[in-house]
py3Dmol code that shows the C-alpha trace and the ligand (Angstrom):
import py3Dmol

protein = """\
ATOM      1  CA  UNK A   1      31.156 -16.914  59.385  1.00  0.00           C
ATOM      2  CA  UNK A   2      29.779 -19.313  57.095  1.00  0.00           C
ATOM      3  CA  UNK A   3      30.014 -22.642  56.688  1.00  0.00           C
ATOM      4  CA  UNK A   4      32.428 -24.490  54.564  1.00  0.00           C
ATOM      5  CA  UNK A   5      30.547 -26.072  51.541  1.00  0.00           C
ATOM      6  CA  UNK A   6      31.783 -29.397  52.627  1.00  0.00           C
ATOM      7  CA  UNK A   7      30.993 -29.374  55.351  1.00  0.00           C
ATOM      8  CA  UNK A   8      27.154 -29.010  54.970  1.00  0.00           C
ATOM      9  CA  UNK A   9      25.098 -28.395  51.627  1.00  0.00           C
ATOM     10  CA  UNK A  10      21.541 -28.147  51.320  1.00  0.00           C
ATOM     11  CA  UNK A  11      20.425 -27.542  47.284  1.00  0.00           C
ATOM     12  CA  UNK A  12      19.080 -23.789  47.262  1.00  0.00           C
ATOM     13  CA  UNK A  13      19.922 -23.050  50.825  1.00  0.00           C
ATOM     14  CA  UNK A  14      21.772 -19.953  52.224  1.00  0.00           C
ATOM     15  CA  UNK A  15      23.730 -21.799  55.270  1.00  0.00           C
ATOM     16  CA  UNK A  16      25.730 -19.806  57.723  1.00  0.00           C
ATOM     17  CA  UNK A  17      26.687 -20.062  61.003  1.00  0.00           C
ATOM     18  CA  UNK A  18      25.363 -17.787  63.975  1.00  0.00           C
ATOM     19  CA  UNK A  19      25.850 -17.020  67.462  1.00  0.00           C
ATOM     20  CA  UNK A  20      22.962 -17.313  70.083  1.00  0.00           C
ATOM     21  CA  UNK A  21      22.193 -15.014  73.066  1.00  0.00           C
ATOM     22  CA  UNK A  22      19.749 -17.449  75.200  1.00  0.00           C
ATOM     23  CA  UNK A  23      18.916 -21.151  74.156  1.00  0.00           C
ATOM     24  CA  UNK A  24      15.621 -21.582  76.118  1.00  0.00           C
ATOM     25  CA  UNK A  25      12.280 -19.622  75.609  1.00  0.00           C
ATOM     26  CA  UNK A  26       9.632 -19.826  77.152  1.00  0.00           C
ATOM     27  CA  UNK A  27       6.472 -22.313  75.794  1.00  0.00           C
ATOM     28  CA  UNK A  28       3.100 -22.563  75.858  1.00  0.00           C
ATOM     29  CA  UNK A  29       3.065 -25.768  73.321  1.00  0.00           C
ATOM     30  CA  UNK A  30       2.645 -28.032  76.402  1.00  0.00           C
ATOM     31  CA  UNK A  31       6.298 -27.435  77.548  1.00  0.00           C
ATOM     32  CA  UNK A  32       7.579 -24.896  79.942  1.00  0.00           C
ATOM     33  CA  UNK A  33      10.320 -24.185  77.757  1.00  0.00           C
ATOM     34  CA  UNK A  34      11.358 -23.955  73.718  1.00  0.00           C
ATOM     35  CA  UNK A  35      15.044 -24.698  72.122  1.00  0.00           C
ATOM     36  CA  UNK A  36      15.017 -24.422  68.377  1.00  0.00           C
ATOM     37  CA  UNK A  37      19.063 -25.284  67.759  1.00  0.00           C
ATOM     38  CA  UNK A  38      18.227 -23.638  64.320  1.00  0.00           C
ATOM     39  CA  UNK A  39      16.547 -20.830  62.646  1.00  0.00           C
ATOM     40  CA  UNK A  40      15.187 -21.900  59.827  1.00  0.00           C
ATOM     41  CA  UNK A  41      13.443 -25.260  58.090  1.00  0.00           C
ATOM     42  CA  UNK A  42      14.972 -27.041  54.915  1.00  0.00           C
ATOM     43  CA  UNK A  43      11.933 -29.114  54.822  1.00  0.00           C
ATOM     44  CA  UNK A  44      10.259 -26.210  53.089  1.00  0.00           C
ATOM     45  CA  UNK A  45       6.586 -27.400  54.105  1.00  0.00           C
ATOM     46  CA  UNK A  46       4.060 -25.189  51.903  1.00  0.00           C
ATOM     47  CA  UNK A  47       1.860 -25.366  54.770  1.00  0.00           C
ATOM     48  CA  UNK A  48       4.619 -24.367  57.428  1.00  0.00           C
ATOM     49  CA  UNK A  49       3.715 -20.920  59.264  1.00  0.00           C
ATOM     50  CA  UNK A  50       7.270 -21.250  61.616  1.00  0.00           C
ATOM     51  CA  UNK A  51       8.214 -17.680  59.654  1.00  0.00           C
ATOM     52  CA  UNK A  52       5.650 -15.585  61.114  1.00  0.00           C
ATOM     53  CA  UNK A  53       5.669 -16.518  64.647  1.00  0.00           C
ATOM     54  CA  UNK A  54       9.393 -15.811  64.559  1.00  0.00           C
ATOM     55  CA  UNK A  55       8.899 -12.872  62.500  1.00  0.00           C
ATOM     56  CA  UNK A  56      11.284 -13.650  59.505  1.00  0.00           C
ATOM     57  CA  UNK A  57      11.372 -12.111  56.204  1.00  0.00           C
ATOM     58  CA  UNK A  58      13.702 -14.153  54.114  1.00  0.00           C
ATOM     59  CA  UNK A  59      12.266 -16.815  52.128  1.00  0.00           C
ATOM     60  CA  UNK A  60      11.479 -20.096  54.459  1.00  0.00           C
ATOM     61  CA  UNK A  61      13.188 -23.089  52.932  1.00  0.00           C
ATOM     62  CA  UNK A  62      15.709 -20.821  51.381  1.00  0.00           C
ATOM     63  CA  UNK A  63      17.803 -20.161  54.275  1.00  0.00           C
ATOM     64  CA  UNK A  64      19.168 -21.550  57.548  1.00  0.00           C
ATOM     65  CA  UNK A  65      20.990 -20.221  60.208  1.00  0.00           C
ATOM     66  CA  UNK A  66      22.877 -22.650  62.574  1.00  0.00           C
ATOM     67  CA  UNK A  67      23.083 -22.199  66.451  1.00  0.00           C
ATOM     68  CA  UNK A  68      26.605 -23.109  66.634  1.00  0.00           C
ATOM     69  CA  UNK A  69      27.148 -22.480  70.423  1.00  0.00           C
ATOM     70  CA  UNK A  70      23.375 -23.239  71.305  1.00  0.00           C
ATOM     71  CA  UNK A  71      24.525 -26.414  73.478  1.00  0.00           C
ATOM     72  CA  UNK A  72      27.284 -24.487  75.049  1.00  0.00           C
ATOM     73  CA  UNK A  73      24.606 -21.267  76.392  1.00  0.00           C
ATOM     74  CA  UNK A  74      22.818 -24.127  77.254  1.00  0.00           C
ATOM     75  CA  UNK A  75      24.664 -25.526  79.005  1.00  0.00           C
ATOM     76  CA  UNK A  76      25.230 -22.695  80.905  1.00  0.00           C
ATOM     77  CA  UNK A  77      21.831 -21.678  81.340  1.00  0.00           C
ATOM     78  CA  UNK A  78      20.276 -24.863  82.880  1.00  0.00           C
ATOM     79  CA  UNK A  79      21.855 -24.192  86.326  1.00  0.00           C
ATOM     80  CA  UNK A  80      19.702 -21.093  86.555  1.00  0.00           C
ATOM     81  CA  UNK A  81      16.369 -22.494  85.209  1.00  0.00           C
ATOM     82  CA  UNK A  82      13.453 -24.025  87.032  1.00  0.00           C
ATOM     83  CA  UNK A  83      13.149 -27.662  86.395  1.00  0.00           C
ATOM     84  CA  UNK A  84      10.267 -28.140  83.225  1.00  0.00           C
ATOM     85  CA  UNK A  85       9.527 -29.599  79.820  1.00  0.00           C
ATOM     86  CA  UNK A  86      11.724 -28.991  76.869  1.00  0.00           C
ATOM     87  CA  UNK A  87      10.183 -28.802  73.546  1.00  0.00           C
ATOM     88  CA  UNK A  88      12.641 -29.528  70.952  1.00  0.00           C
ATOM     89  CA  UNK A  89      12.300 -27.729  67.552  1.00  0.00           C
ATOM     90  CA  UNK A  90       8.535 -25.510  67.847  1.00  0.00           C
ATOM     91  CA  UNK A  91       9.863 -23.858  64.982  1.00  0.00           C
ATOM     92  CA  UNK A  92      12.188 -25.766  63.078  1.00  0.00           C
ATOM     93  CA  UNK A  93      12.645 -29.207  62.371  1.00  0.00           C
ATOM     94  CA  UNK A  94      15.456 -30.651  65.174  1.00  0.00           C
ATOM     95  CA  UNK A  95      16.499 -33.171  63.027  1.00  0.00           C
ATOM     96  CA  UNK A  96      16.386 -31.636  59.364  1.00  0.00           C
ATOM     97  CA  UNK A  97      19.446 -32.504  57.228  1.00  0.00           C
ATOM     98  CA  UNK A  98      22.163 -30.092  58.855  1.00  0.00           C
ATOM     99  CA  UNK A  99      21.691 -31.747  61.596  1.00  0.00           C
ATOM    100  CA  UNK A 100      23.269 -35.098  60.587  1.00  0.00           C
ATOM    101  CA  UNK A 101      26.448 -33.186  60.613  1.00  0.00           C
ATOM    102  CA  UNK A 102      26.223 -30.130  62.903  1.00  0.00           C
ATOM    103  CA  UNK A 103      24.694 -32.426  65.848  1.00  0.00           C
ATOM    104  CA  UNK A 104      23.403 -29.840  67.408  1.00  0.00           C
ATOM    105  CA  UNK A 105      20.440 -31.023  68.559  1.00  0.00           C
ATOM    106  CA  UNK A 106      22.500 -34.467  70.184  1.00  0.00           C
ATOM    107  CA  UNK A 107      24.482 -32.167  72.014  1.00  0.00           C
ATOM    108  CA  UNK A 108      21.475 -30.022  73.487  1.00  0.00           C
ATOM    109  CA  UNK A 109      19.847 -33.699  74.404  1.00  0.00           C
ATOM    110  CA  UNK A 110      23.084 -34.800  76.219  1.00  0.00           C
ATOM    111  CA  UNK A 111      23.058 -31.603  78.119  1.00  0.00           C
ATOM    112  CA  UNK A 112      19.590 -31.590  78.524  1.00  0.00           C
ATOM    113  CA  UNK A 113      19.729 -35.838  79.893  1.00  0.00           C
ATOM    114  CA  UNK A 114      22.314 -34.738  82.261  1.00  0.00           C
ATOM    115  CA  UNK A 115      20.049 -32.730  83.965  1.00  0.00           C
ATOM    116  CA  UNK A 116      17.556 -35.182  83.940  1.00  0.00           C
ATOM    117  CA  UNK A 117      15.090 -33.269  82.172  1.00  0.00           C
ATOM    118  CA  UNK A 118      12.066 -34.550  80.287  1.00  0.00           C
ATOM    119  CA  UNK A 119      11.823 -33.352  76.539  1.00  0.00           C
ATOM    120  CA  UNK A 120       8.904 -33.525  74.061  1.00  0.00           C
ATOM    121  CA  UNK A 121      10.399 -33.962  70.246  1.00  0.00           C
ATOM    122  CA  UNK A 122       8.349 -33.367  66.927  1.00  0.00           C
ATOM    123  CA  UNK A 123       9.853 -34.369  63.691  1.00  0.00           C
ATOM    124  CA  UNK A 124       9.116 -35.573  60.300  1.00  0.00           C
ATOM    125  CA  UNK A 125      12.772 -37.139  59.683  1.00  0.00           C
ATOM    126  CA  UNK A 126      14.164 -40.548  60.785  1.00  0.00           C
ATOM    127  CA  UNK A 127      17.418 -39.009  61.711  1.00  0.00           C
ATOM    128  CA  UNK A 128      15.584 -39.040  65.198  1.00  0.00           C
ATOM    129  CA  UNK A 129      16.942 -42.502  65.565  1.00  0.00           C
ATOM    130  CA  UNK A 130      20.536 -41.564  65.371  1.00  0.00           C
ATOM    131  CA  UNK A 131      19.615 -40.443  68.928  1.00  0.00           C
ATOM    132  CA  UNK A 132      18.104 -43.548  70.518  1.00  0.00           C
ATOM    133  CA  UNK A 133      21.215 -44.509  72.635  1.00  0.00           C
ATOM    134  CA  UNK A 134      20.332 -40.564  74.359  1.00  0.00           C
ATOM    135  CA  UNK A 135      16.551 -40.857  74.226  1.00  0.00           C
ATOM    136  CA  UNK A 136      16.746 -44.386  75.567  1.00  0.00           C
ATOM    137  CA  UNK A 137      18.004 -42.385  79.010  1.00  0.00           C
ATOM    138  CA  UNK A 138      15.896 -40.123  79.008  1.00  0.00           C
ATOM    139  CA  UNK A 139      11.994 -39.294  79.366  1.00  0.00           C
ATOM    140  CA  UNK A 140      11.542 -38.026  76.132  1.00  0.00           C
ATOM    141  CA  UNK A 141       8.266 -38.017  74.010  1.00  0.00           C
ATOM    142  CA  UNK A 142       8.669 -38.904  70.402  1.00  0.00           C
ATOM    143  CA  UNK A 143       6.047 -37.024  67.703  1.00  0.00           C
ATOM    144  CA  UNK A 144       6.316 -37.823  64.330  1.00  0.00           C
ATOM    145  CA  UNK A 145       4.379 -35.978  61.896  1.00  0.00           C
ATOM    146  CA  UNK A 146       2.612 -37.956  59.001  1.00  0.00           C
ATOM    147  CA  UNK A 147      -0.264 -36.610  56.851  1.00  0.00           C
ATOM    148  CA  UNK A 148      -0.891 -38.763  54.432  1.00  0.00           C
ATOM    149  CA  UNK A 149       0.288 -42.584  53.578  1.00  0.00           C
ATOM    150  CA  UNK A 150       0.724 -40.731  50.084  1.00  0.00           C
ATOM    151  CA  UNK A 151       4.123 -40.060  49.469  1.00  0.00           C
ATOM    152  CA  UNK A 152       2.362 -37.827  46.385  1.00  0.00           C
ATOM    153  CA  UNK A 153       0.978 -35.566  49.053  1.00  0.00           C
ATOM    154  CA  UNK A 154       4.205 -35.569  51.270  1.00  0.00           C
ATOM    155  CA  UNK A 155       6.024 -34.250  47.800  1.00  0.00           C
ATOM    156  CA  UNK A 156       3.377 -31.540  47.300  1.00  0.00           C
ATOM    157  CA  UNK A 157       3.456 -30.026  50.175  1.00  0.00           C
ATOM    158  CA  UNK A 158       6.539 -31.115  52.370  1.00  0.00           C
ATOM    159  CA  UNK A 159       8.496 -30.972  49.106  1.00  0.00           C
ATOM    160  CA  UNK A 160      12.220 -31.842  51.067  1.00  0.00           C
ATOM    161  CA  UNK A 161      11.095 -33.663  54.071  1.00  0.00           C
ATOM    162  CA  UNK A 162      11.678 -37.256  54.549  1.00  0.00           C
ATOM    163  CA  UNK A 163       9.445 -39.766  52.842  1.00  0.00           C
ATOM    164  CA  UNK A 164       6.346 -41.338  54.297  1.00  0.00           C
ATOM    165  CA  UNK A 165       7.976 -44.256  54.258  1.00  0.00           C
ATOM    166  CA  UNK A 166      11.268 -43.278  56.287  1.00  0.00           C
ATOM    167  CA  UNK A 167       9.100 -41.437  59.237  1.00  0.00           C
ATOM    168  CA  UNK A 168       7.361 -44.671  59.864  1.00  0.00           C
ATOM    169  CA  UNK A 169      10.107 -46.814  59.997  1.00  0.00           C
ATOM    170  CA  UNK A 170      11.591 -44.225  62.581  1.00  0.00           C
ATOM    171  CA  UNK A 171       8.394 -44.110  64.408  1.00  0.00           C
ATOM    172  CA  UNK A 172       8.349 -48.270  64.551  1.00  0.00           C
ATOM    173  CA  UNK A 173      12.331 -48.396  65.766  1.00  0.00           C
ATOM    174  CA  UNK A 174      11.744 -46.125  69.048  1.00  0.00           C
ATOM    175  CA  UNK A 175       8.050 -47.170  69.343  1.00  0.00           C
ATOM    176  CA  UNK A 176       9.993 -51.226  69.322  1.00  0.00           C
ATOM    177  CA  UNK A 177      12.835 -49.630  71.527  1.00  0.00           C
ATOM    178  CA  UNK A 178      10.019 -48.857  74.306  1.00  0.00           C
ATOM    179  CA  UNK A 179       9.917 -44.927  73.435  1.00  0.00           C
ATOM    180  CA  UNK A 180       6.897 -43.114  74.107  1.00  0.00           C
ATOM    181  CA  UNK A 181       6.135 -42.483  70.113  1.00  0.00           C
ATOM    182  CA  UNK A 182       3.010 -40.160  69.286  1.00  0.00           C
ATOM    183  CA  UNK A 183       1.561 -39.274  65.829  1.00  0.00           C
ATOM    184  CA  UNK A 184       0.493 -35.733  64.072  1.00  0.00           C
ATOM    185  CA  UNK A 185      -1.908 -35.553  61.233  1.00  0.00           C
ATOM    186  CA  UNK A 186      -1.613 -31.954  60.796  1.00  0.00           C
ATOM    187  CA  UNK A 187      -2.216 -29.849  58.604  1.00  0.00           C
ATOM    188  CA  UNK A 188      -5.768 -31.978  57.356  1.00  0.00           C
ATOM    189  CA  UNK A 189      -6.217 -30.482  53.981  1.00  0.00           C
ATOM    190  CA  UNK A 190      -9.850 -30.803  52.686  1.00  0.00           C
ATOM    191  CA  UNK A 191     -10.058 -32.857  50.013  1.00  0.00           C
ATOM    192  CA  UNK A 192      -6.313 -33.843  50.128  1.00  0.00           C
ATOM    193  CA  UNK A 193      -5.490 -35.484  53.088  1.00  0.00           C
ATOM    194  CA  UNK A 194      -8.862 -35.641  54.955  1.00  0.00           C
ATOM    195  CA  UNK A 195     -10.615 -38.971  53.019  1.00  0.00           C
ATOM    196  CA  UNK A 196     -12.068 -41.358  55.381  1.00  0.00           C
ATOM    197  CA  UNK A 197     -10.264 -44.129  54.151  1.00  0.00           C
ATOM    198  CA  UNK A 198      -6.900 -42.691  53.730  1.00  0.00           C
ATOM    199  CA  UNK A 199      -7.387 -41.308  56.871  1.00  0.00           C
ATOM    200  CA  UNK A 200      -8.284 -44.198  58.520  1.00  0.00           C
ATOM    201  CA  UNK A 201      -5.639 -46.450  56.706  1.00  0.00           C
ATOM    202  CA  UNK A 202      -3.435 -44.082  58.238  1.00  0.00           C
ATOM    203  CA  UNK A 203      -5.055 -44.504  61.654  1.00  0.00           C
ATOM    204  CA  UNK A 204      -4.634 -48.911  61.227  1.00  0.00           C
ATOM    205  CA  UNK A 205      -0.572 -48.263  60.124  1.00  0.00           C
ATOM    206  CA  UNK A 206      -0.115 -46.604  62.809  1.00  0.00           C
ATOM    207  CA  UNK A 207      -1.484 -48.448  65.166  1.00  0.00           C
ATOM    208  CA  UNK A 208      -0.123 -51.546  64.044  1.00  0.00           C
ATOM    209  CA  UNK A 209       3.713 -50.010  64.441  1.00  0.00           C
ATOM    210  CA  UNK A 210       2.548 -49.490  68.194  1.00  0.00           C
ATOM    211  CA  UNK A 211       1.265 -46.003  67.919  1.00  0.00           C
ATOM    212  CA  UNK A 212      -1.732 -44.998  69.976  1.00  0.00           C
ATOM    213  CA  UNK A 213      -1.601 -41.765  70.367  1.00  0.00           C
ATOM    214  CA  UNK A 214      -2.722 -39.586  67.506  1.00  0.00           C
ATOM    215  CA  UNK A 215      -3.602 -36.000  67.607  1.00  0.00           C
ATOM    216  CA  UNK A 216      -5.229 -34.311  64.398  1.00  0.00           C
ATOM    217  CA  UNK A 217      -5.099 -30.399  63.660  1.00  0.00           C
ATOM    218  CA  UNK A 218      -6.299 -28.298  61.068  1.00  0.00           C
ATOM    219  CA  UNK A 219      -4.181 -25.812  58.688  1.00  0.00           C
ATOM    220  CA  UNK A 220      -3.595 -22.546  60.530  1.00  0.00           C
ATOM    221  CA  UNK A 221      -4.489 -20.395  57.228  1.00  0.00           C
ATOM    222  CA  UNK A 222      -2.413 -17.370  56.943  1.00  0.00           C
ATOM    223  CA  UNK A 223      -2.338 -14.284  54.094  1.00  0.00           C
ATOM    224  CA  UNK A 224       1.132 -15.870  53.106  1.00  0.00           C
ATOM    225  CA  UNK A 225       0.017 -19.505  53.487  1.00  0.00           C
ATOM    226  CA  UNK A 226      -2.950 -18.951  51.293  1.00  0.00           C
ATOM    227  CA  UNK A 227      -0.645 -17.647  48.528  1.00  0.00           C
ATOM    228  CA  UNK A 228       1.391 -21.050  48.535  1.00  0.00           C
ATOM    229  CA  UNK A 229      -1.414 -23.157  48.721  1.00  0.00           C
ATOM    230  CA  UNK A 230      -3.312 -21.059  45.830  1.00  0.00           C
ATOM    231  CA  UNK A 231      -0.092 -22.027  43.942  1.00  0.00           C
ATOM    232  CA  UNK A 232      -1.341 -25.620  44.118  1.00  0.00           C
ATOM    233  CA  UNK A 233      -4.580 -25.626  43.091  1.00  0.00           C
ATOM    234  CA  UNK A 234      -6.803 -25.566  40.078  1.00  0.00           C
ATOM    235  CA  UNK A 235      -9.873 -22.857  40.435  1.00  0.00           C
ATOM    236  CA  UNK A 236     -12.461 -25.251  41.193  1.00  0.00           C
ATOM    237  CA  UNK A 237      -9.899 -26.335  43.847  1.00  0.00           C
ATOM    238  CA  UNK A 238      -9.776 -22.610  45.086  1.00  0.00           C
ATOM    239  CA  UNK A 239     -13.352 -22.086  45.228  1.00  0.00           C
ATOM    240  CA  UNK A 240     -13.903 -24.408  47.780  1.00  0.00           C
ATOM    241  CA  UNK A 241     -10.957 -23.528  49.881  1.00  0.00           C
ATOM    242  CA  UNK A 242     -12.111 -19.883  50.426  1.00  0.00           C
ATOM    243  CA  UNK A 243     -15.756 -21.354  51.297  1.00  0.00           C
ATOM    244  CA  UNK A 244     -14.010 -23.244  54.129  1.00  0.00           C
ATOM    245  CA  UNK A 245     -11.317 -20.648  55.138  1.00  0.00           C
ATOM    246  CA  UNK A 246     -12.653 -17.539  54.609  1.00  0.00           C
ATOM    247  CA  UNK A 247     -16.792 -18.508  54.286  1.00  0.00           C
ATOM    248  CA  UNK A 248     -19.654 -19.930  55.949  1.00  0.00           C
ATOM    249  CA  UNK A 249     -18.455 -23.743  54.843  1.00  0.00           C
ATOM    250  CA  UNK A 250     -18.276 -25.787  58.499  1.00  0.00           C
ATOM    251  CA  UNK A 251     -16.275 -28.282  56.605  1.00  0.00           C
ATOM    252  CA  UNK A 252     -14.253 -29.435  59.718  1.00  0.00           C
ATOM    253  CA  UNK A 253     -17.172 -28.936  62.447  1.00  0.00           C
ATOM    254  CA  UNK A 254     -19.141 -31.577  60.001  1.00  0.00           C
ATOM    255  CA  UNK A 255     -16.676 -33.586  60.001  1.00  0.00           C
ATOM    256  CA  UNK A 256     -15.322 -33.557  63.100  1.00  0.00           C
ATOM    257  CA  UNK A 257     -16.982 -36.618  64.997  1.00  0.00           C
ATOM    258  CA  UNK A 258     -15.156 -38.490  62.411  1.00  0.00           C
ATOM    259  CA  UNK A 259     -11.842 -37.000  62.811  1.00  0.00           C
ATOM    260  CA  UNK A 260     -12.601 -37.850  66.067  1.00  0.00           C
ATOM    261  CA  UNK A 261     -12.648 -41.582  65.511  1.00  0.00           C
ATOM    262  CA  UNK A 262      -8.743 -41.457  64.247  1.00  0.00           C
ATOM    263  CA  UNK A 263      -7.137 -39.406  67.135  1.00  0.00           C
ATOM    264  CA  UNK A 264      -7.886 -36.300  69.295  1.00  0.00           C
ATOM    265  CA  UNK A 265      -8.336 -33.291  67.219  1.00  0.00           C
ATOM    266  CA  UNK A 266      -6.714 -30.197  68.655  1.00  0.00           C
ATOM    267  CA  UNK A 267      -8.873 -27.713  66.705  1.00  0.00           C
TER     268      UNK A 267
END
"""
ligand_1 = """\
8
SF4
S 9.127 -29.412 59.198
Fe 7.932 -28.008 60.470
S 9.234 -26.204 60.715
Fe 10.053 -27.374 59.016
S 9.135 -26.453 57.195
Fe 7.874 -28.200 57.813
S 6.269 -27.351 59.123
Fe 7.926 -25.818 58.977
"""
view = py3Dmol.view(width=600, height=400)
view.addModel(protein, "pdb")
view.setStyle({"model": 0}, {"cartoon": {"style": "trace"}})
view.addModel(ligand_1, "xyz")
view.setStyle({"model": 1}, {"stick": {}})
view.zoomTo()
view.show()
């Protein structure tokens, strides 16, 4: 059945409503188990490579499928699980824009809180605060991912996310409210986002909105990643991308100890 256009509308995006079977999957992201309330991502990162590790075809950032009775299988299924981690959203964005009116993701937390179970959250909206009275209760593990203090380079390549700005606003409310609040510079694109002063401007905001905890990754380059990000770039642009991915350029191993210096690098 799909969902009345006023009740949710996303420009360009195919909406519709779906049943789930099972809410919780196993994780190996640090978390004993996954819930990802939708399939889908209207944040339409060109970077994003969520489609192929849930094997979907249709267009990513064209589509979304909503979990409508993902809190109620829940639910159900946390009397017959082991205690663990939750990891909210591995492959979607928990708090994208349906969720402001599907709430979705609140009602998994509630369900999740009465069980007393810890969850680890990684966003790049500010809706995440519409949660704090939950999250407050809980012992939950705020990420928020920011790339660049360049809202130029969030439009480029997280074209519908949240602005810069928004995120760490977000990150400085539940960092104030006593949250534990953690920070993702990830993808680092060479020559966009990887500057040593933008990078370590980045590294001083964040600190100063309480946030000590920083982790940096690289861009997991894929055949149908690589055809987005060509999209972006001039030749000479091009040239030195396929040195780095696909040559002999160490581009990240030389600069590494750096990286190092704004937050622990997971690559
Ligand atoms: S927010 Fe995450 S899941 Fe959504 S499009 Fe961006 S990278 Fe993919």
């Amino acid at each position: 059945m799909e969902l009345k256009s006023t009740l949710i509308e996303v420009d360009g995006v195919e909406i519709k409503e779906v049943s789930c079977k099972t809410a919780l999957s196993k994780s190996g992201l640090e978390a004993d188990y996954s819930l990802n309330p939708y399939r889908g991502c209207t944040h339409g990162c060109i970077y994003c490579y969520s489609s192929f590790v849930i094997g979907e075809d249709r267009p990513w950032g064209e589509f979304l499928d909503v979990k409508r009775n993902i809190p109620k299988v829940l639910h159900d299924e946390l009397d017959k699980k082991d205690r663990g981690i939750v990891r909210l959203g591995s492959v979607t964005d928990p708090y994208q824009e349906a969720e402001r009116h599907c709430k979705l993701t609140r009602r998994c937390l509630k369900q999740l809180g009465k069980k007393d179970l810890p969850v680890l959250i990684q966003t790049k909206s500010d809706l995440v605060t519409r949660d704090i009275d939950i999250l407050d209760e809980m012992e939950a593990d705020i990420g928020f991912t920011i790339t660049s203090l360049d809202d130029e380079f969030r439009k480029r390549f997280e074209p519908e996310a949240p602005s810069i700005g928004r995120r760490l606003s977000a990150a400085r409310e539940l960092s104030e409210e006593g949250l534990n609040v953690w920070a993702f510079i990830g993808p680092i694109l060479p020559f966009e986002n990887d500057r040593e002063q933008g990078l370590k401007r980045l590294k001083e905001t964040l600190n100063s909105i309480g946030i000590e905890e920083i982790y940096l990754d690289k861009l997991n380059m894929r055949e149908g990643i690589w055809r987005e990000m060509q999209s972006l770039m001039d030749e000479e642009m091009e040239e030195k991308y396929k040195k780095i991915y696909f040559g002999d350029d160490d581009h990240f191993e030389e600069k590494r100890e750096f990286f190092e210096s704004i937050g622990k690098t997971v690559f």
